[in-house]
N, C-alpha and C positions, 0 to 999 in steps of 0.2 A: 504494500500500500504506500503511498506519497505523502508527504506531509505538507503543508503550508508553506516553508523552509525551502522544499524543492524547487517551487518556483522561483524566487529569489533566484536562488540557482541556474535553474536556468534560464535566466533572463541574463545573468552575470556570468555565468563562467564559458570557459572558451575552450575550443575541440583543443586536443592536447597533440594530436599527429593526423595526419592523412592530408589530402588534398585542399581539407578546410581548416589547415590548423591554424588558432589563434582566431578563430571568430565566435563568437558568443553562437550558446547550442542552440538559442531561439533564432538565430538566421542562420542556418542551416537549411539549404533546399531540402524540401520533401522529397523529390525522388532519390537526393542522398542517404536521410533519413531511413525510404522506402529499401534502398540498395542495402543498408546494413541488416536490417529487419529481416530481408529474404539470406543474410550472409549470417546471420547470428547476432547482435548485439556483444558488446565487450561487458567481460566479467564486471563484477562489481556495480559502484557507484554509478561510473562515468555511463554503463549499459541501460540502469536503471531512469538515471536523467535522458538521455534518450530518447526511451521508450517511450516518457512524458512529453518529453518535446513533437513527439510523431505526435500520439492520442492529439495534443493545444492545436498542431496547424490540418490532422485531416478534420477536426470540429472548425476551425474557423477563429482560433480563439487568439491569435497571435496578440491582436492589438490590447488583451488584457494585460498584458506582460508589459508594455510601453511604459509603464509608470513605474515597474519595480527595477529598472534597468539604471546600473549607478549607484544602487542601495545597499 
């Protein structure tokens, strides 16, 4: 389950390797997203924020995150 915390997260924290590294996980393209999803997600944390970040942009929900970004 996700806590309240998560989002903060990721609104803030940034891909740590791959093609998108150093950009905050909430801009991160969906079909990238999509692409990990069908590869596996990464152990831990960094798989779990992820996962959240997909659920926020296939709902539509990006622009709730706009205001926790910076915090």
């Amino acid at each position: 389950m996700f806590e309240k915390e998560d989002l903060i997260k990721v609104a803030n924290h940034t891909m740590p390797f791959g093609k998108y590294s150093g950009r905050r996980l909430i801009d991160l393209p969906e079909p990238y997203l999509l692409w990990f999803s069908g590869q596996g997600m990464p152990q831990g944390e960094l798989g779990r924020l992820l996962e959240l970040t997909l659920e926020i942009k296939i709902n539509g929900l990006e622009d709730l995150l706009k205001p926790l970004k910076g915090t």
